[in-house]
N, C-alpha and C positions, 0 to 999 in steps of 0.2 A: 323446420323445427321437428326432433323427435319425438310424436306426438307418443307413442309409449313409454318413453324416459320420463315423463311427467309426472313429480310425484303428488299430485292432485285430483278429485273426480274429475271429470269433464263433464256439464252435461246440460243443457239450455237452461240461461235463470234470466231472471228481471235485473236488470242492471242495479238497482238497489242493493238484492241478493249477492251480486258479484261485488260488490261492493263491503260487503262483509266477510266476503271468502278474502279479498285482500288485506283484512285489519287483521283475519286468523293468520294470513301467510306471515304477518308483522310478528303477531306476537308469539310463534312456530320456530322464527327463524330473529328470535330479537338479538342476542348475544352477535350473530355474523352484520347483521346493518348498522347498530350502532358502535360495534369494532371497527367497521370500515369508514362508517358516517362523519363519526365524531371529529376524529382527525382534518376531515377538507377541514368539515364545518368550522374547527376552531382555527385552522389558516386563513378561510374567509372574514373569520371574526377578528383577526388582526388587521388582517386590513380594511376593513371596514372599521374602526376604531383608529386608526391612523389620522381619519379626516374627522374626528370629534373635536379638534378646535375649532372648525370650520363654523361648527354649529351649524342650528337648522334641522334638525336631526339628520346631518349625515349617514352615518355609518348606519343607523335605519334603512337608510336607501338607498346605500352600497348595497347592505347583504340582501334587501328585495331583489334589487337587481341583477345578482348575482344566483339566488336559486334556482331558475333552470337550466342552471350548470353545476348547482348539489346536486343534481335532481338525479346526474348522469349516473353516479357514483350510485345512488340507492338503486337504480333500473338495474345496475348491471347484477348487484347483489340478489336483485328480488330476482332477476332472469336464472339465474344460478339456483334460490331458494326452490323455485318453482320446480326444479328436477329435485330435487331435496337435498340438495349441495350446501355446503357449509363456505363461508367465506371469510376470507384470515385477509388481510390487511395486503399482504405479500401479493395475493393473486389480483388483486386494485390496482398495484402498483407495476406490475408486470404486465395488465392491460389498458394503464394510462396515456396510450397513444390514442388507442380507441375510445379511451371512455372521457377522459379530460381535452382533446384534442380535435376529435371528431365536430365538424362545421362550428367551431367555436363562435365567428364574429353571428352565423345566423340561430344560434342559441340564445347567446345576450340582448339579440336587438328582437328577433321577429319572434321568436318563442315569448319572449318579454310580457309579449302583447295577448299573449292567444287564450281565448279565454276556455280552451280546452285542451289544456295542454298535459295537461298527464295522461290523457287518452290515448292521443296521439304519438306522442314520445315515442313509445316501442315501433311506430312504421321507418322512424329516421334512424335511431339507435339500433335497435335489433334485426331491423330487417334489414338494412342499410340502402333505403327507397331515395332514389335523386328528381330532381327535376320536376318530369311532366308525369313520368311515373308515381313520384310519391305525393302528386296532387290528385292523380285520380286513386291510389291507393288512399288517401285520406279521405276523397269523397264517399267513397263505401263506407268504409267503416261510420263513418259520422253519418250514414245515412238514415235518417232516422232516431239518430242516437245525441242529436247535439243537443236535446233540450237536457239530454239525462248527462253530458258532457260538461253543461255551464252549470246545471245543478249542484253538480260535483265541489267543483272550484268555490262556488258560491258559498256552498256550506264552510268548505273549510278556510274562507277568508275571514266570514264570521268570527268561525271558531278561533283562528289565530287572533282575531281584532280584543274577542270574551277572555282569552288568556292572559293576552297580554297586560290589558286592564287588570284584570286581579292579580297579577303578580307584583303590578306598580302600586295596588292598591293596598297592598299585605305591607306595603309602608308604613304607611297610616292605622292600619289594625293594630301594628302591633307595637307601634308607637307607645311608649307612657304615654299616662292619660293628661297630663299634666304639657305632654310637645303636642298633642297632637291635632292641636289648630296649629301650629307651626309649621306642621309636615302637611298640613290641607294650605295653607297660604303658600307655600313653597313652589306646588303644584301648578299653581295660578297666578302666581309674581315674583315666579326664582330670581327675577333681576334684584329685585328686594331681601332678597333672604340670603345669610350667611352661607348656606352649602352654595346657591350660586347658579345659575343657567346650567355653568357647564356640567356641576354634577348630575341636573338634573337629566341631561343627554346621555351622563354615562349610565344611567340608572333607567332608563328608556330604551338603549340599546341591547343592557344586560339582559333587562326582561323579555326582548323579541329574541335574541336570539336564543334563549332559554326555549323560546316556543318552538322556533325553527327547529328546532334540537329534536324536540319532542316529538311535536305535531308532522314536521314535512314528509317523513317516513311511509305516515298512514296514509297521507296523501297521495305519494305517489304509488303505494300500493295498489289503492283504492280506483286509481284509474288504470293501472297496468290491469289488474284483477277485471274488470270493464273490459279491455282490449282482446283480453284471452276467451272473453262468454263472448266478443262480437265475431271471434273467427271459431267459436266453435257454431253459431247458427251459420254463419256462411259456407262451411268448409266441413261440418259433420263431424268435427274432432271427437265427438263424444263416441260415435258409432265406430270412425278407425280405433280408439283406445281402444273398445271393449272387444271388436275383432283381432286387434292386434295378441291382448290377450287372452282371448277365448286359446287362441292357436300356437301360444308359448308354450 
């Protein structure tokens, strides 16, 4: 990595701290990730809505199980952001082998699971770590660093679970007052109620993926931002920047 092409400080923080240097690099570079974002996202959103007859909350658990394969598409923007590059739709799409293709079946299934996985990301995607390599490359970085890893995750499952809720709930708020034990019974016996189960799965899926929208961005910034303070303690990034240009 060109660690003088970066258009960021470098310089040792508490993983919390880098943690907010990622929500800056978001809302820095918001125009290039959600040009690029939007687009998967609402492909995924079709096809996860495909299986809404299925019920059960389908298409809820299509596009869960499908984000850390959005997640590709915001890394490569933030990777880009972090020099201070701008990103247009065009340059996404021109590098769709690498970024929607790269180990696809071990993104959906073992990524699925990890409960540190935006931290990690950039050792498979960015560095392009295989094997035996990029399990002791992962043990470093996480050395020390996994409690502030699941921390991460944690918070923002929360946060997507608190959003989600109030967006279903603005139902109800803002219901006449006159429906709105109608739309609270609906919630709790759609098989009972005129709108019916199935709307209320389309109305449950609108709202997550409304949060996906939102929310997954910061998320992965937030661990990419993490990944970049772990290799600047390991790798002194902070020190090459500033002799890099002291000497420019």
């Amino acid at each position: 990595m060109r660690v003088d092409g970066l258009a960021i400080v470098l310089r040792p923080r508490s993983q919390s701290e880098a943690c907010d240097l990622g929500l800056a690099l978001v809302r820095a570079h918001a125009g290039s990730i959600w040009r690029c974002y939007t687009p998967v996202l609402l492909a995924a959103a079709v096809l996860a809505m495909c299986t809404v007859d299925l019920g059960g909350g389908w298409p809820v658990l299509v596009l869960f199980w499908l984000k850390p394969w959005l997640d590709r598409s915001l890394l490569f923007v933030m990777s880009r952001a972090a020099f201070g590059e701008a990103t247009r739709w065009s340059d996404l799409w021109r590098a769709r082998r690498q970024v929607f293709g790269g180990q696809f079946l071990r993104t959906l299934l073992l990524r699925r699971f990890s409960p540190w996985r935006a931290y990690t990301q950039p050792i498979e995607q960015l560095e392009g770590q295989r094997g035996a390599a990029r399990r002791k490359r992962a043990s470093l970085m996480l050395n020390d660093n996994r409690g502030a890893a699941m921390a991460l995750q944690a918070a923002f499952v929360h946060a997507e679970a608190v959003l989600g809720y109030a967006l279903i709930a603005l139902v109800w708020w803002f219901a006449p007052e006159n429906r709105s034990a109608g739309v609270w019974d609906w919630f709790f016996h759609p098989d009972a109620h005129e709108a019916g189960r199935l709307g209320l799965d389309i109305a449950t899926a609108s709202a997550y993926m409304l949060v996906v929208l939102f929310l997954e961005p910061f998320f992965v910034a937030a661990g990419f931002a993490m990944y970049l303070n772990r290799r600047v303690v390991l790798e002194a990034w902070d020190i090459e920047q500033e002799f890099r240009r002291a000497f420019t």
